[in-house]
C-alpha atoms as one frame of an Amber mdcrd trajectory, in Angstrom:
protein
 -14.162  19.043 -14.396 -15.276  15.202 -14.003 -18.424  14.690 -12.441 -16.094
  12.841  -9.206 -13.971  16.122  -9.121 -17.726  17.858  -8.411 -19.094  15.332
  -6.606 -16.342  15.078  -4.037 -15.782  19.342  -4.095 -19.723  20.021  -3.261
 -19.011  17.507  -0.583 -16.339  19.386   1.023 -18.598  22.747   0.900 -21.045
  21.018   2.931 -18.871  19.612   5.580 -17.591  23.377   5.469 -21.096  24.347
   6.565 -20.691  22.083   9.529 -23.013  19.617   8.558 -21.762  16.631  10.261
 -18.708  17.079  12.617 -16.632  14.546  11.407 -13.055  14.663  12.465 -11.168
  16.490   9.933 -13.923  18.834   9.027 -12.750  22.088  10.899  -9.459  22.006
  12.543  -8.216  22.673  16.093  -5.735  25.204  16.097  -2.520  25.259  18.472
  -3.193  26.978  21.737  -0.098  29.221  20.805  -1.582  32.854  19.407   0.837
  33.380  17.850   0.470  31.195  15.427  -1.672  31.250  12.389  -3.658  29.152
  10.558  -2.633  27.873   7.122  -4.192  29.999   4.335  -7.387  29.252   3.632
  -7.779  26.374   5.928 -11.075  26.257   5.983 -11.230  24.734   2.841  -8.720
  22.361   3.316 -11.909  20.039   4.337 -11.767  18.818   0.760  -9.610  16.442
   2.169 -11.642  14.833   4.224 -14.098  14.341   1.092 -10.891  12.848  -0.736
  -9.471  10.546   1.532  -7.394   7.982   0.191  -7.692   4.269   1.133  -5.922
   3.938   4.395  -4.161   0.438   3.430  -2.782  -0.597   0.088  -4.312  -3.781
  -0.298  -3.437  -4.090  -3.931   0.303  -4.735  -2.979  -0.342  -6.376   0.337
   1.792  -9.804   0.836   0.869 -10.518   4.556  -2.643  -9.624   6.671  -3.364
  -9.677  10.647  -6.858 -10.493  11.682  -7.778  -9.650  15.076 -10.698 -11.330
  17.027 -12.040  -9.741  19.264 -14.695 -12.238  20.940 -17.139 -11.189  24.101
 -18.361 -14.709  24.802 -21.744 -13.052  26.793 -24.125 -15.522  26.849 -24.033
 -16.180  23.161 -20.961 -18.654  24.340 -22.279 -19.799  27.790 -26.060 -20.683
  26.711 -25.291 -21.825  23.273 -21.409 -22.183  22.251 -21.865 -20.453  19.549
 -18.363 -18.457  19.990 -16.679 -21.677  20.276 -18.879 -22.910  16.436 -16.910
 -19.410  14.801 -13.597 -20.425  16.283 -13.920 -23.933  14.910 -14.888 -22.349
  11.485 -11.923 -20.228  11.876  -9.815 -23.459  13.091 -11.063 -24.969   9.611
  -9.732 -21.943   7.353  -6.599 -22.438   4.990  -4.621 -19.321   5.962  -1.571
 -19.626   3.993   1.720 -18.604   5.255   1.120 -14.886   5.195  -2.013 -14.633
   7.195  -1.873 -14.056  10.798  -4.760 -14.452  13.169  -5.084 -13.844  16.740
  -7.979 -14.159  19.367  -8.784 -12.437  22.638 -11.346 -14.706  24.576 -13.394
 -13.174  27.555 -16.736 -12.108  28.867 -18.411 -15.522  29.306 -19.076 -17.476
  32.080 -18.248 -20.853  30.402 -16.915 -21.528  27.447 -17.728 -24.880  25.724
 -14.603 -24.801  24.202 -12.441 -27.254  26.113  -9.299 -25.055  25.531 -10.284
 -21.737  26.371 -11.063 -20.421  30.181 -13.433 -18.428  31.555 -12.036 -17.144
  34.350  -9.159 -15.257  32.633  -9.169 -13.146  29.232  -7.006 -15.396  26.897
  -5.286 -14.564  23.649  -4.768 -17.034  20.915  -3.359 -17.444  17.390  -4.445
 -19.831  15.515  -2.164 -21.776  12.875  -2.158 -24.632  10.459  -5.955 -25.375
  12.549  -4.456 -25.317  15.675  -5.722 -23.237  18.269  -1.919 -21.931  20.244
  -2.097 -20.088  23.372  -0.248 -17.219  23.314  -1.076 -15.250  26.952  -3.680
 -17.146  30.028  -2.254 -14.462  32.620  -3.925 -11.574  31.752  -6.457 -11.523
  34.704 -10.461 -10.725  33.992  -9.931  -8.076  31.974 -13.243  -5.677  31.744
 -14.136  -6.446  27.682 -16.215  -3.033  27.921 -13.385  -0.915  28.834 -12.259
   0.490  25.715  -8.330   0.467  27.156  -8.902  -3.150  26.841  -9.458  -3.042
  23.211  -7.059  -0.520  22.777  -4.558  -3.002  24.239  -5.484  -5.637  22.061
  -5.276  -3.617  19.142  -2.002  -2.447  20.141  -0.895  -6.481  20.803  -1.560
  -7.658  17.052  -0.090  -4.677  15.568   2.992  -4.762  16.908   3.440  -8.438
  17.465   2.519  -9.021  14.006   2.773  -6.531  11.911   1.708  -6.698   8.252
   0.640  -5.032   5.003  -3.266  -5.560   5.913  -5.075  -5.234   8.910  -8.413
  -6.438   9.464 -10.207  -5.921  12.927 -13.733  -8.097  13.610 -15.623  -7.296
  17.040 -17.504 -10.116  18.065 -20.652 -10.211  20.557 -24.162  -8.881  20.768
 -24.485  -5.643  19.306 -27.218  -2.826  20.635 -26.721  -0.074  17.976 -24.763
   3.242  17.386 -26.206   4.414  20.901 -26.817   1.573  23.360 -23.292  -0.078
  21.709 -21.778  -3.472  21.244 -20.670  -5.807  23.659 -22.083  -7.513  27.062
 -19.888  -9.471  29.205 -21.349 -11.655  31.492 -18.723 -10.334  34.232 -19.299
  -7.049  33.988 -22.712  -4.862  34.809 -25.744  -5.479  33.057 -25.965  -2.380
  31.311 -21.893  -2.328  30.370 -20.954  -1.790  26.527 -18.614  -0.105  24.238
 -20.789   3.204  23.081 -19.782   4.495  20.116 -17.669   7.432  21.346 -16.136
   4.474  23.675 -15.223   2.222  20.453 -13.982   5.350  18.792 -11.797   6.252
  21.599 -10.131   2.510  21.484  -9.346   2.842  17.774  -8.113   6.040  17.869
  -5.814   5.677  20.699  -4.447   2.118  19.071  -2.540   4.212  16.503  -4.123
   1.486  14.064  -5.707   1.762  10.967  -7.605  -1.136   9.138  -8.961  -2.160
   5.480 -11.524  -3.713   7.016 -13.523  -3.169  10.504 -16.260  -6.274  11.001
 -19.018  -6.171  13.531 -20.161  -9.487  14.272 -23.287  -8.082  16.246 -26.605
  -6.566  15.790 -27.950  -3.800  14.925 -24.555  -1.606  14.106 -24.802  -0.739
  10.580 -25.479   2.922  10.812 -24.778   6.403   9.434 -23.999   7.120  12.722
 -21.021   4.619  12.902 -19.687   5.051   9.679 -18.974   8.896  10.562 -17.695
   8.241  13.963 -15.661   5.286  12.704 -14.730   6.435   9.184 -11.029   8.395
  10.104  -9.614   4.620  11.282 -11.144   1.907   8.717 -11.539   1.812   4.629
 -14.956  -0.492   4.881 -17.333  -1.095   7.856 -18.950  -4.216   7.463 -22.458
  -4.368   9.890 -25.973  -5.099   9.881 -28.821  -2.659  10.331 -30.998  -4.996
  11.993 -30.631  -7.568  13.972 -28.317 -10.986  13.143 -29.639 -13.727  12.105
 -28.434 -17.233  15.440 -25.194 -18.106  13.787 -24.022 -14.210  13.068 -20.743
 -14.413  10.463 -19.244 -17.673   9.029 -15.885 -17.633   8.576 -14.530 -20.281
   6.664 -14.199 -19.547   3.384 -13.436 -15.664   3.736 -10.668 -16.449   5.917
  -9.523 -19.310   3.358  -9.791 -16.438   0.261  -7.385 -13.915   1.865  -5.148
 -16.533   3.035  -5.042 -17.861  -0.428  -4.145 -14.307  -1.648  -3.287 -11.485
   0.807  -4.107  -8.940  -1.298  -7.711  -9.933  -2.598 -10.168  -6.611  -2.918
 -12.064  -5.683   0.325 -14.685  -5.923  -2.185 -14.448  -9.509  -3.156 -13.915
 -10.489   0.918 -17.058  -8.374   1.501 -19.031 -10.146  -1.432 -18.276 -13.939
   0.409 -19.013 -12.880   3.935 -22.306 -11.016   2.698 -23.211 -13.781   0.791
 -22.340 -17.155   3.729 -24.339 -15.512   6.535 -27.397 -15.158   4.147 -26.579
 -18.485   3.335 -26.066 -19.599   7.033 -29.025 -17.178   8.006 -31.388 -19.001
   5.263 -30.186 -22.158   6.595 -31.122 -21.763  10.574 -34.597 -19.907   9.780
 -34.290 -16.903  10.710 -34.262 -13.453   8.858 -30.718 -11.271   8.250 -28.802
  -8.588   6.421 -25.067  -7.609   6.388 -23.535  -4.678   4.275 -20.089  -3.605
   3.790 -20.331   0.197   3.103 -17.137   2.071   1.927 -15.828   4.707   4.368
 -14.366   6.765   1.741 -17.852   8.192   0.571 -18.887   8.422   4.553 -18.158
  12.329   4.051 -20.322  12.617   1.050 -22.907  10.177   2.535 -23.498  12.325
   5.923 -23.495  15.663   3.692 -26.059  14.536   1.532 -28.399  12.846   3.865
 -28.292  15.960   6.159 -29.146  18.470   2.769 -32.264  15.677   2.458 -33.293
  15.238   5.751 -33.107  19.068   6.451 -35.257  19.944   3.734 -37.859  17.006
   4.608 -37.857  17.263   8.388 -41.801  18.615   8.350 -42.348  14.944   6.277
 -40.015  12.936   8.439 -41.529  14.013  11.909 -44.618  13.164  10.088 -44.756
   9.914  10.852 -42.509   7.076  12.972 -40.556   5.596  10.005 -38.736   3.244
  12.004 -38.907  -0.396  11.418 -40.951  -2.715  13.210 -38.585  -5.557  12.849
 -38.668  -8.574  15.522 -35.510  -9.666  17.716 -33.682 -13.264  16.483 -32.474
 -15.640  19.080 -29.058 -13.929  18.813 -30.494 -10.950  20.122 -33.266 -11.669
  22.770 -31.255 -11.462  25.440 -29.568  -8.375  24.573 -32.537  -6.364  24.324
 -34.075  -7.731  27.539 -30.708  -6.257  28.921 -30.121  -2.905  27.531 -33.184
  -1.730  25.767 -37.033  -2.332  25.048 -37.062  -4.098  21.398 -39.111  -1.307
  20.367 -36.520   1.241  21.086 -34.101   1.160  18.721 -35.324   3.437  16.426
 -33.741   1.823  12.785 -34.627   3.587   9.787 -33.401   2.769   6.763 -32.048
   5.420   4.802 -33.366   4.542   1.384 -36.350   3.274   2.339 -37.450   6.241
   4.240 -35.694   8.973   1.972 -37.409   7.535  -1.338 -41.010   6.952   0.425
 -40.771  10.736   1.361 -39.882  12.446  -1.666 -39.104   9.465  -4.786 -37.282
  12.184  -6.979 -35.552  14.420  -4.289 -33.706  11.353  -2.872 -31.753  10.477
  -5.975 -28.817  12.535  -4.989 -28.678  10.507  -1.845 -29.612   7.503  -3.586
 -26.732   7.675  -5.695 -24.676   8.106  -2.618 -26.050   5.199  -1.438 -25.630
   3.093  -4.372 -21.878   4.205  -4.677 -20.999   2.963  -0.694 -22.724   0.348
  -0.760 -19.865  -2.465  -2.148 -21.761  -5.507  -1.063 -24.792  -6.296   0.564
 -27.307  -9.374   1.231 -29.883 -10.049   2.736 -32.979 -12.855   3.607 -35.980
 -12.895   1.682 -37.824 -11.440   5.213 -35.006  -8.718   5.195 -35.285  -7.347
   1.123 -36.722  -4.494   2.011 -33.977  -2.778   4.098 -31.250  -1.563   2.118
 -28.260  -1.962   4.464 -27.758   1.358   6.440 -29.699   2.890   8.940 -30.080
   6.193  10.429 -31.271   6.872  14.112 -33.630   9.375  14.620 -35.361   8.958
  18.207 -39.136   9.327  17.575 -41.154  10.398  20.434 -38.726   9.564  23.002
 -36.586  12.331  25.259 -35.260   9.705  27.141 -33.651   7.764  24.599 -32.423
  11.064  23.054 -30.544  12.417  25.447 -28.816   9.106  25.669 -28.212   9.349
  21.739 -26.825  13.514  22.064 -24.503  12.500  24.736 -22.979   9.814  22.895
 -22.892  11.290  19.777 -21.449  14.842  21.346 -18.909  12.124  22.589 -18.167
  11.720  18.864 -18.284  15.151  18.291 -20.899  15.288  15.943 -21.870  18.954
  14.772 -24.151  20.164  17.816 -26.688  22.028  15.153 -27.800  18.151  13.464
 -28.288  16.988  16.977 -30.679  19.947  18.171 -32.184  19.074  14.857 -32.396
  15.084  16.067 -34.420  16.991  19.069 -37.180  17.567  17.332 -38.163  13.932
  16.745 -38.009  13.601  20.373 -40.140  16.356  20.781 -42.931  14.814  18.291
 -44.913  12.437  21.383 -47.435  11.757  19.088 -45.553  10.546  16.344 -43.697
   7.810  18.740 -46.253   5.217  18.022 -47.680   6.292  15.143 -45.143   3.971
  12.492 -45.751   4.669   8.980 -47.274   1.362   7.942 -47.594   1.720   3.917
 -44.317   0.332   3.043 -46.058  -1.809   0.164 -44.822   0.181  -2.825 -41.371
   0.262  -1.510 -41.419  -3.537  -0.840 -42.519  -3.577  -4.429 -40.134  -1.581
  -5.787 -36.914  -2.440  -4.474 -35.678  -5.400  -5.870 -31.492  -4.903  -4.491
 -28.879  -2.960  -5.384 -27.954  -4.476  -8.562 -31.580  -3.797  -9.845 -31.566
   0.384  -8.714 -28.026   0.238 -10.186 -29.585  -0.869 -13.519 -32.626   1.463
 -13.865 -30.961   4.239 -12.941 -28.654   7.101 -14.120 -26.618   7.798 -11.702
 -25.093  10.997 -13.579 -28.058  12.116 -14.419 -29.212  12.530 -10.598 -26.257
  13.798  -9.048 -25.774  16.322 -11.945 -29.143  17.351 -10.953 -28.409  17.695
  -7.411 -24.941  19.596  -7.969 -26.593  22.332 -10.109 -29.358  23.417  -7.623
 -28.973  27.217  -7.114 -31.857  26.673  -4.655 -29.341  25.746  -1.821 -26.832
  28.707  -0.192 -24.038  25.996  -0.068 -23.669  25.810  -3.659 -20.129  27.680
  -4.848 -18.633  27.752  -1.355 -15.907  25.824  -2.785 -14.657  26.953  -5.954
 -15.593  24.320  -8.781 -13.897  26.158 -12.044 -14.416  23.931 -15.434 -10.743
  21.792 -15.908 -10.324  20.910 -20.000 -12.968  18.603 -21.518 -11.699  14.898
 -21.266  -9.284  15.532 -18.325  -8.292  12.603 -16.897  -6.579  14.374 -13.735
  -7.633  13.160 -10.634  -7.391  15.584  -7.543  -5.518  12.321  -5.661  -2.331
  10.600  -7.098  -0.390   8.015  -5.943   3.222   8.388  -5.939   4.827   5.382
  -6.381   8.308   6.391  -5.360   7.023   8.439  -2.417   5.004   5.730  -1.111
   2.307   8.685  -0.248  -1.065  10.392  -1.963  -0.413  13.607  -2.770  -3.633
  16.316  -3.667  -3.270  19.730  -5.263  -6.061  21.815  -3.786  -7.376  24.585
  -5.654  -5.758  27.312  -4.145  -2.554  25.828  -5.150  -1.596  24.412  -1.828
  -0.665  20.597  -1.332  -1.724  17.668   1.009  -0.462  14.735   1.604  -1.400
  10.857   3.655   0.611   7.969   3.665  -0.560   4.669   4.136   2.364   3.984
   6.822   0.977   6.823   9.158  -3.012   8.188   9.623  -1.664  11.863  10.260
  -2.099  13.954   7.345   0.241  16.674   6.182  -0.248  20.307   4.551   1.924
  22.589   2.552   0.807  26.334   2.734   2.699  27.644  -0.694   2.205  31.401
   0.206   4.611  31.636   3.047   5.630  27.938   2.714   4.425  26.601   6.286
   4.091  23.296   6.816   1.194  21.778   8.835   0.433  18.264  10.528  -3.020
  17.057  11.152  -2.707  14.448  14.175  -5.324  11.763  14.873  -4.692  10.337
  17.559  -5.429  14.287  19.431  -7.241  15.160  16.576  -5.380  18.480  16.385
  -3.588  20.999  13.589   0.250  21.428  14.436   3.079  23.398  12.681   5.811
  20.976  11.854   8.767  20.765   9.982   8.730  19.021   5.924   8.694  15.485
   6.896  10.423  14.651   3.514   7.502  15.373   1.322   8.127  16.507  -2.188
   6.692  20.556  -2.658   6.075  20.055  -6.466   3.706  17.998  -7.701   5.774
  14.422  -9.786   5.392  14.897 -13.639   4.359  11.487 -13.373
């Protein structure tokens, strides 16, 4: 079997275990006794390890962008909402690129266009900016209905091959949330479980989900956002004044609608560096790939249980200062101190250097662009949270993340750290052979063998999750991949190893099961997040010879 095949089948045995909650790793059964559940469901979570991209980008001929821009004070203090829409205003979109604006949570725009006493919603053409709805009222920008409405707007008012969704405003991490608006509360934002609630219940899926703000690129979003987006890009600390620029990515996929998420993420990682290098201040963005968020939360949880004595050791958080995006965020929501930002692969390689590899490796594979200042090498572009010496701040983190329904047994673990006082100011301040070591992702890429690591990780008979899925040898050279693409279908198709089938189609983000014993046919729904018998929706029962 190839070393994916193994990769990608340990994964599934550790989601199995309940490692990480994410939403199609144990299914919720109809209320109905009387039915049962397909055979051998439980494994069935190899799907989740295996998901297919959600949009087809390689065929795509049209895209919808959709703005959505919380003004806060980063528009009425120092316009720099309106700079992004006149960067937008100077993209070439092309013919086949639509984009569309919602404008609110500001008390004055500088824009001479756009209102403040009403949300708005734009689209902006040939580098015109063209009303499209002023009488919407002052909509709450926090509410997640209001996203979901938005969401819901762009989809169906322009539909299209691609859909790419960028939030736009401060950003307070996976806990504290994104967005302020300047007409709502002080303390109002989107928490995570609240953005996850607005994408789910928009029916919409995206290649790409953007997060103009601070402080959101974490573990912790990627697995509560991972069922409705193929790439997250975020930051893991906080954004450099200007945030994004949006010229020339915007340009690039109007110029081709089907350029790689990975080429789009390579220009927007590499202007805000620019931009960020340019205004003097310090920044990193990432684009991680959602696909390996399963394998990324199973792996860091088999590290981080086994190293929990050496992580409540010491405060491994950064110490990182706030920009002048950010100050006023944090003087809002949180104490700059409070954040609680570790770095993955900073942390997991100071701990143990040769038992991170595994999760290294995981690392290096998400990762599919990623830049940073010379003041921000160091950090590796995803965090994790883990709330050092402070109860407060965790129960705040377990209710959200219960919101998200991550696995309750990780976040009793996260309790721990709270429960470590003296550890809360005690930061682990020997970071200088990491800062000497890491040179970016291209460099670990080249001294490393990434076989090599994970074969070493996938062979330990040290761990009681090894085996729970079977992994039997397939013939030397095989080039069969456990997902297919069927052209004529217009679906991905999966033969499990029990024999039974599974299915996702780009049009639709429910997936579908075939039970071969007794020939049932199962529906896994996403926006309830539930299992339901259903009937064959047209889906072929025998693998294609092609």
């Amino acid at each position: 079997m190839d070393l994916c095949s193994r990769l990608l089948r340990r994964a599934a045995a550790l989601l199995c275990s309940a490692v990480f909650a994410l939403s199609l790793a144990r299914p919720a059964l109809a209320s109905d006794a009387s039915l049962s559940a397909p055979p051998a469901l439980s494994e069935n979570t190899i799907a989740s390890a295996l998901r297919p991209p959600l949009t087809n980008t390689a065929d795509a001929k049209s895209a919808t962008v959709m703005i959505y821009m919380i003004g806060s004070d980063l528009e009425s203090r120092r316009g720099l909402a309106t700079d992004d829409l006149n960067e937008m205003l100077a993209a070439d979109l092309g013919e086949h690129v639509n984009l569309v604006v919602q404008t609110m949570g500001t008390k004055q725009w500088c824009s001479p266009v756009v209102r403040s006493d009403t949300t708005m919603r734009f689209s902006i053409q040939n580098g015109g900016l063209h009303l499209l709805d002023d009488t919407l009222g002052q909509l709450d920008s926090t509410n997640p209905q209001t996203l979901t409405d938005f969401i819901r707007f762009c989809s169906e008012e322009y539909p299209a091959d691609r859909n790419i969704l960028i939030l736009w405003d401060h950003g307070a991490g996976p806990i504290y949330g994104y967005g302020c608006d300047e007409h709502q509360g002080k303390t109002a934002s989107l928490k995570l479980d609240e953005l996850q609630t607005a994408l789910n219940d928009s029916g919409v899926t995206f290649d790409l989900l953007g997060m103009d703000a601070c402080l959101m690129g974490s573990l912790e979003t990627c697995c509560a956002l991972w069922p409705y987006a193929d790439y997250l890009a975020a930051s893991e600390d906080f954004e450099s004044c200007d945030g994004w620029e949006y010229t020339r990515w915007l340009s690039a996929l109007g110029n081709n609608p089907a350029v790689p998420t990975s080429e789009l993420g390579q220009i927007i990682t590499e202007d805000f560096t620019q931009a960020s290098d340019k205004a003097g201040e310090d920044g990193i963005l990432a684009v991680v790939d959602l696909a390996y968020t399963p394998l990324l939360s199973a792996v860091w949880a088999d590290f981080a249980y086994s190293h929990d004595s050496s992580l409540t050791s010491a405060n491994y958080s950064w110490r990182a200062t706030p920009t002048s995006r950010s100050t006023s965020l944090s003087a809002r929501l949180f104490d700059a101190d409070s954040y609680y930002v570790t770095d993955v692969m900073a942390a997991a390689t100071t701990v143990d250097p040769e038992g991170s590899s595994a999760l290294s490796s995981a690392l290096s594979s998400a990762i599919a662009a990623c830049s940073a200042t010379e003041g921000n090498r160091h950090m590796t572009g995803l965090s994790v949270t883990l709330p050092y010496g402070d109860s407060t701040f965790y129960q705040k983190m377990k209710s959200v993340l219960l919101g998200c329904r991550f696995d309750e047994t990780y976040l009793e673990w996260l309790g721990t750290f709270a429960d470590a006082l003296d550890i809360g100011e005690n930061y682990y301040d020997h970071w200088e052979d990491w800062d000497a070591e890491w040179g970016g992702w291209e460099d670990f890429q080249q001294k490393q063998s990434d076989e090599t690591q994970w074969e070493e990780w996938l062979s330990d008979e040290d761990t009681a999750l090894n085996g729970m899925i079977d992994c039997q040898e397939e013939t030397e050279g095989s080039e069969e991949r456990l997902w297919k693409w069927d052209a004529d279908a217009r679906l991905y198709y999966a033969q499990l190893p029990n024999g039974d089938l599974s299915y996702q189609s780009p049009a639709s983000s429910d997936w579908y099961y075939y039970a071969r014993s007794d020939g049932s046919w199962w529906v896994w729904r996403m926006r309830t997040l539930t299992w339901e018998p259903c009937e064959n929706p047209g889906y072929p029962t025998e693998l294609p010879s092609h």
